[in-house]
N, C-alpha and C positions, 0 to 999 in steps of 0.2 A: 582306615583310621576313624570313620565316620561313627561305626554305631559304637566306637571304646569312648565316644563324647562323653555321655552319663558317668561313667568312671571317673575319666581325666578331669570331667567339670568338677566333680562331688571331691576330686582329692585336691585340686585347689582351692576351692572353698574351705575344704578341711585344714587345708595347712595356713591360709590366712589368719583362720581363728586361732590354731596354735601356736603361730609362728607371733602373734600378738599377744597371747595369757603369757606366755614364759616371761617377755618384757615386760609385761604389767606388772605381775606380782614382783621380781625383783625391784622394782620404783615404787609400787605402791607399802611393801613389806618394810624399807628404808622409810619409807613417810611414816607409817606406823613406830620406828624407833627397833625394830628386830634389830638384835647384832650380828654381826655377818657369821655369824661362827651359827646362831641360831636359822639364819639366812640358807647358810649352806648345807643343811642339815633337810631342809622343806626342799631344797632344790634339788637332795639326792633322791627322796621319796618317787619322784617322778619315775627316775630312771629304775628304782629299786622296783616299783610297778609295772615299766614295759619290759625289765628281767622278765619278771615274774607273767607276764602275759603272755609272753614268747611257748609261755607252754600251757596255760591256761586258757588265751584265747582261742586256741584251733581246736580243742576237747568242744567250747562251746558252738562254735560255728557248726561242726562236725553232725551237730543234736537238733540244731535250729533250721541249719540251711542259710543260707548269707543274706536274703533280703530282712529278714529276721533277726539274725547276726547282728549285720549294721543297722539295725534301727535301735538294737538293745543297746548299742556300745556307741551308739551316736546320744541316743536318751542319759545314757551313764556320763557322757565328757561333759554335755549342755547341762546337766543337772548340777555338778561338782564345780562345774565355772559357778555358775550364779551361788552355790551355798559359800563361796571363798567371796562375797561380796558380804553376806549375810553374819558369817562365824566368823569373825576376824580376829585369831586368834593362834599361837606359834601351832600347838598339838592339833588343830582341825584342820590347820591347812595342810600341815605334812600329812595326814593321812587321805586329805583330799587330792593331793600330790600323786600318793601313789595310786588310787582309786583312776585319777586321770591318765598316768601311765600306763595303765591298764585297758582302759578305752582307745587309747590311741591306738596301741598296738594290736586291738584286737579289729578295729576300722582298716589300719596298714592290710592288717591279715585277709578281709576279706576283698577288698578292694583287687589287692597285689595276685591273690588265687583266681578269682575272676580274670585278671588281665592274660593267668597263665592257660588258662584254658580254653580262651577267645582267640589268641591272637597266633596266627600259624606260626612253625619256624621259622621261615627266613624271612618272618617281621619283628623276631625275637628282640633282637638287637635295637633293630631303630625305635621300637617302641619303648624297650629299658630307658634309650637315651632323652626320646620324648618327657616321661614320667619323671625322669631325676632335672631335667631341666625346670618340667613342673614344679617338682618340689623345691627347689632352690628360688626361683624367681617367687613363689609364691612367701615363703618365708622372708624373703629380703621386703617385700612390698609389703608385710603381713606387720611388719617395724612401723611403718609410719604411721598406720592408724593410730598410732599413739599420742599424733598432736592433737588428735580429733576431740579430747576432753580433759578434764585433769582426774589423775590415774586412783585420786581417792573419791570419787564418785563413783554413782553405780552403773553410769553409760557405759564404760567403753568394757565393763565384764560381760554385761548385754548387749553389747554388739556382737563379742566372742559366744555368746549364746545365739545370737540369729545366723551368724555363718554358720554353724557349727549345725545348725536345723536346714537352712539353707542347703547343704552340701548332701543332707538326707534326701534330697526331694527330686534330682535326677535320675539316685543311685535305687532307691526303691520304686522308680516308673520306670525304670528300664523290660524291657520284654525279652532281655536276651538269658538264654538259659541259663539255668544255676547249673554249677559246677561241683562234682564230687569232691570231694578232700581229702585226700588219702594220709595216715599216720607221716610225719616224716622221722627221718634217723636221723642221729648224729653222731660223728667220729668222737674216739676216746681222746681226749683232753692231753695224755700223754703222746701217744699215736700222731697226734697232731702235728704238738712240738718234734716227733723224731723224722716225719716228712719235712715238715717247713719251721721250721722253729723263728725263722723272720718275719715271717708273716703272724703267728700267735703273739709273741712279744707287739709288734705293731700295730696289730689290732687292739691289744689291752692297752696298750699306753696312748695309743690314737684315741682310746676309749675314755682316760683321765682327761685327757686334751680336751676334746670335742666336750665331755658331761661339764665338766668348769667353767668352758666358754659361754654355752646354752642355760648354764646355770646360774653363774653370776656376774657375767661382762656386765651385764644392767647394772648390777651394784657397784660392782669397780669405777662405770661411767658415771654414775651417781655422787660415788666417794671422791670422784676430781673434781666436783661442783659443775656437770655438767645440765644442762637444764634438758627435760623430758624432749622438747627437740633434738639437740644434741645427740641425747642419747638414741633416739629413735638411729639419727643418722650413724652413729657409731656401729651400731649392729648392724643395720644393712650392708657398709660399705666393709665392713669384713666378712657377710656375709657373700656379695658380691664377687670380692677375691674370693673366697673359697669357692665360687661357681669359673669364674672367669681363668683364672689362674688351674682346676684342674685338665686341662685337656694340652697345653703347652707338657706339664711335666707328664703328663703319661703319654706324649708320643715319647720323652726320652726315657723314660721306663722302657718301652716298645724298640728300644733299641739296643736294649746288652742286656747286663744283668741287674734283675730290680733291687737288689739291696743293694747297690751303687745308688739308686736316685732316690732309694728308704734313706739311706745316711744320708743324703742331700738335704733333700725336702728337711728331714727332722734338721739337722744344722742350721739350715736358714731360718727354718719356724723359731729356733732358740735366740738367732741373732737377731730376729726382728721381738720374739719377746724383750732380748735384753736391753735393744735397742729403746723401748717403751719404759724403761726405766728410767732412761734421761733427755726424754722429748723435755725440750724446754716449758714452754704451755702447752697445758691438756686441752686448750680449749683453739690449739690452732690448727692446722695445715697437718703436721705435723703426727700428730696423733693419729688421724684417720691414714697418713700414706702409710704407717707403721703394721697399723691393723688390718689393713687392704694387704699387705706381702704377708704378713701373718695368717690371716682364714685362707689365702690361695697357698701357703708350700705348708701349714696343718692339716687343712680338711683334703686335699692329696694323700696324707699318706696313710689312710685305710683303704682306699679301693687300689694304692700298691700293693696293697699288703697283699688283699686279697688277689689282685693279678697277679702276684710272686706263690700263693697257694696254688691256682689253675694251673701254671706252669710244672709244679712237682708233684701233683697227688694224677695216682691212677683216675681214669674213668668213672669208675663204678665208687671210688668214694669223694668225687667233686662235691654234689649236695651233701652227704652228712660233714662234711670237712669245714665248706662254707658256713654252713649252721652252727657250728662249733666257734669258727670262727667270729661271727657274730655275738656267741654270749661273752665270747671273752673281750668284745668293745663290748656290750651292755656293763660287762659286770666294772669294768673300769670308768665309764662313764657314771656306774652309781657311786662309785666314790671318789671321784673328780670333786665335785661338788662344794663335798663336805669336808675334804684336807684341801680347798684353796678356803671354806669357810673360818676352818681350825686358825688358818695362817694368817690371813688379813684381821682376825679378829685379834690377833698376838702382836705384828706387827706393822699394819696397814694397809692400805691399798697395793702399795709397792708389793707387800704380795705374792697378789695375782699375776702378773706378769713375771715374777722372780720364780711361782711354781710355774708355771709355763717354761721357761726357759730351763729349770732345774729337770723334768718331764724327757722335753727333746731332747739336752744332752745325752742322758741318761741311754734315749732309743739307740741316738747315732752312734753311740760308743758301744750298744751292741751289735747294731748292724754291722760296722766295720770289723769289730774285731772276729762276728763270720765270713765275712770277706777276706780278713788275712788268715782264718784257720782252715778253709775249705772253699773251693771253686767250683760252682754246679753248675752242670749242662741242662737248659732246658730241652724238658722232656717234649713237652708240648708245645702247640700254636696256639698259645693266651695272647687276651692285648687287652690292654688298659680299660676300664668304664670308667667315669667319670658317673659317683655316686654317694647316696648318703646311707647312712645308717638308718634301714626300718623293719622289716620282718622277714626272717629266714627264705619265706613264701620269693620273696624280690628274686631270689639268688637263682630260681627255676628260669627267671628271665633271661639269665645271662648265656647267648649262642655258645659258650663252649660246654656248658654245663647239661644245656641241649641238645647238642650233638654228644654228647657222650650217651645222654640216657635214652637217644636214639639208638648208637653203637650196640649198646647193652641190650637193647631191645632185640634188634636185630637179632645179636650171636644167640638170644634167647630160644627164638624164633627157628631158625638154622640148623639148632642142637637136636629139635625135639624129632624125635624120629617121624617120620609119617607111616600111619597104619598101613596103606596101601601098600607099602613094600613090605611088609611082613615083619617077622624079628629080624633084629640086626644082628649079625653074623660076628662072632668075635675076630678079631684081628689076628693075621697068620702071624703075624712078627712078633704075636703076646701068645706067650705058654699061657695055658689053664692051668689053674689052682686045681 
C-alpha cells in the first residue's frame, strides 16, 4: 500500500477541496439572493460536466499521459474555484459548474487508472475499499472547513484553491510508472435494461437522489435558518450515514436477492425523507437523526444496484455494462438538481425532502413489482462494495470485474493455436463444407 500513498494522499486532498466548494457555493449563492430554482440550475452544470468528462477526459489523458493529465485538470478545478469568487454572477458560475465537472472527473480518471494498473489482483478489492473509505471520510471532514470563514469572502474559495494545488504535488512527484489507457466500451443502454433492468432504473434514479442532495441540501439547510455551522454539520452527518450505514445493508444484499434490499433501502430513504417533512425543529436533534438514516439506506442503493448488475451480466460484458451503468447515475444526477430547484422555488423548502421521498417511492414500487413478475437466479459470486459515484475507470477495481477479464484473458490465450503443432486438424465429428 505503501508507494499508492501519492495517489491516496492527492485524492484526499482533492476531495477536501471539493467536498467543501459544493457547500460553499450553495451558502454563499443564497447570500447573494439566487433563487433556488436559478440555484439548481448552477448546481446541475456541475454534473452536466462530469457527464460530459466521462468521455472527454480519457481522449485527453490518452494524448498527454497522466502526470500531464492531472496537472491540466488540477490547473482547470483551481482556476474555476478562484474565478466563482471573482464573476459572481447566475450564467458564469453555471458554466464554471460545468468546466469544474469536468476537471474533476478527469482527476477521478487519472488517479482511478493509475490505481488500476499499480495494484495487483488480489489487492484489487481491499484497495477499492481503502479509496471509497477515502472518499467518504474526506467529503464529510471536507463540510466543516466551512466554519473557518464567512462563505462570502474570498478565504474559504482559496483554501479550496490550495488543497486542490496541494493534492497536485504528491501525484506529480510520484516516480511510479505511467500507465497506458486503453479505449473503454460500453453496453447498449437497451441491452442493459433487458440483462438487469433493476439495476439501470436504480442507478438513474439513485442518480436524481445523490445529484439533488450534493446539489442543494446546503440551500434546503439554509432555507430552515440554519447558520453556516449548522449546515456544515448537516452534510457531514448525512454524509457519514451514507459511509456508515453502507456495509450493514450490503452484507443483506449479500444474502438473497438484491432487489429485495433495492425495495428496502429505496422504502426507508422515502420514510426518512418523509419523515423530514415533520421534524418538529430544524434546528434540533431531530433533523440530523433523520438525515443520518437518509444518506445510509440512499447512497446504498447504487452500489446495490451495481452488485445486482455483477450478479446477471456475462463476463465479457461486466466493464462495458458497469460504464453504462454509471452514465445513467450521472445523467440523473444532472438533473436532480434542477427539478428539486424547479420545486422549492414553486413551493418551498418542504420540497426537497417531498422530491426525495416522491424519487424513492417511485424506485421501490419498481423494484417490487419485478420481484412479483419475475424471480432470478444468480448467475454469479458478486458481493456488495460499499462505493460512490466517480469514473467508469473505479469499476476495473472491482475483484469480480477482474477476474472476469482475467477469465477472458485466459480462454484468449488457450484458443489461439500454437504454431509448433502445425495446423489444426478439422474435427472428425464436423463434415466439411
Amino acid at each position: 500500500m505503501l508507494p499508492l500513498g501519492a495517489l491516496l494522499s492527492g485524492t484526499a486532498l482533492l476531495l477536501l477541496g471539493s467536498g467543501l466548494l459544493g457547500t460553499l457555493l450553495g451558502v454563499r449563492g443564497s447570500y447573494e439572493g439566487y433563487g433556488d430554482q436559478v440555484l439548481g440550475l448552477i448546481m446541475s452544470g456541475y454534473f452536466l460536466g462530469f457527464f460530459l468528462g466521462t468521455f472527454l477526459a480519457p481522449r485527453a489523458i490518452r494524448r498527454m499521459g497522466h502526470i500531464r493529465a492531472f496537472s491540466f485538470f488540477g490547473a482547470l478545478f483551481a482556476s474555476t474555484v478562484l474565478a466563482h469568487a471573482i464573476w459572481v454572477t447566475p450564467v458564469t458560475w453555471g458554466l464554471l459548474r460545468v468546466a469544474t465537472g469536468l476537471a474533476v472527473v478527469g482527476l477521478y480518471t487519472v488517479i482511478e487508472s493509475w490505481l488500476n494498473a499499480t495494484v495487483e489482483g488480489a489487492q484489487r478489492g481491499r484497495v477499492f475499499a481503502v479509496y471509497m473509505v477515502i472518499n467518504l471520510a474526506a467529503l464529510a471532514i471536507g463540510q466543516q472547513f466551512l466554519r473557518l470563514a464567512a462563505p462570502e469572502s474570498f478565504a474559504l474559495f482559496s483554501l479550496v484553491a490550495i488543497l486542490i494545488c496541494a493534492a497536485m504535488l504528491p501525484v506529480t512527484a510520484t516516480r511510479m510508472a505511467q500507465p497506458v489507457m486503453s479505449p473503454s466500451e460500453r453496453l447498449g443502454v437497451r441491452r442493459l435494461f433487458r440483462l438487469a433492468p433493476a439495476a439501470g432504473v436504480g442507478s438513474l434514479f439513485s442518480g436524481i437522489s445523490i445529484g439533488t442532495f450534493w446539489g442543494l441540501a446546503p440551500v434546503y439547510a439554509g432555507r430552515l435558518e440554519l447558520d453556516n455551522e449548522s449546515v456544515a454539520m448537516f452534510m457531514t452527518v448525512t454524509i457519514v450515514g451514507g459511509a456508515l450505514l453502507q456495509w450493514p445493508i450490503g452484507r443483506l444484499s449479500d444474502s438473497g436477492d438484491r432487489r429485495r434490499t433495492l425495495a428496502i433501502s429505496s422504502l426507508g430513504a422515502a420514510v426518512a425523507a418523509g419523515a423530514a417533512l415533520f421534524v418538529a425543529s430544524p434546528t434540533g436533534a431531530g433533523l440530523y437523526i433523520v438525515y443520518f438514516l437518509y444518506g445510509g439506506l440512499s447512497f446504498a442503493i447504487y452500489p446495490v444496484a451495481v452488485a445486482h448488475l455483477l450478479d446477471h451480466v456475462a463476463p465479457e460484458d461486466l466493464l462495458p455494462a458497469c460504464s453504462t451503468n454509471l452514465l445513467l447515475h450521472g445523467l440523473g444526477a444532472a438533473l436532480g438538481p434542477a427539478l428539486a430547484g424547479f420545486a422549492m422555488g414553486r413551493f418551498g423548502p418542504g420540497a426537497f425532502p417531498g422530491l426525495l421521498l416522491v424519487v424513492h417511492v417511485l424506485l421501490a414500487a419498481y423494484v417490487a413489482s419485478r420481484l412479483l413478475i419475475r424471480t432470478r437466479v444468480v448467475a454469479g459470486d458478486a458481493h456488495f462494495h460499499a462505493m460512490l459515484r466517480t469514473s467508469p475507470t473505479a469499476m476495473e477495481m472491482l475483484p469480480e470485474v477482474d477476474a472476469a477479464q482475467d477469465e477472458l484473458e485466459g480462454t484468449t490465450e488457450s484458443a489461439a493455436p500454437d504454431p509448433a503443432e502445425g495446423p489444426v486438424e478439422p474435427d472428425a465429428g464436423i463434415r466439411e463444407q
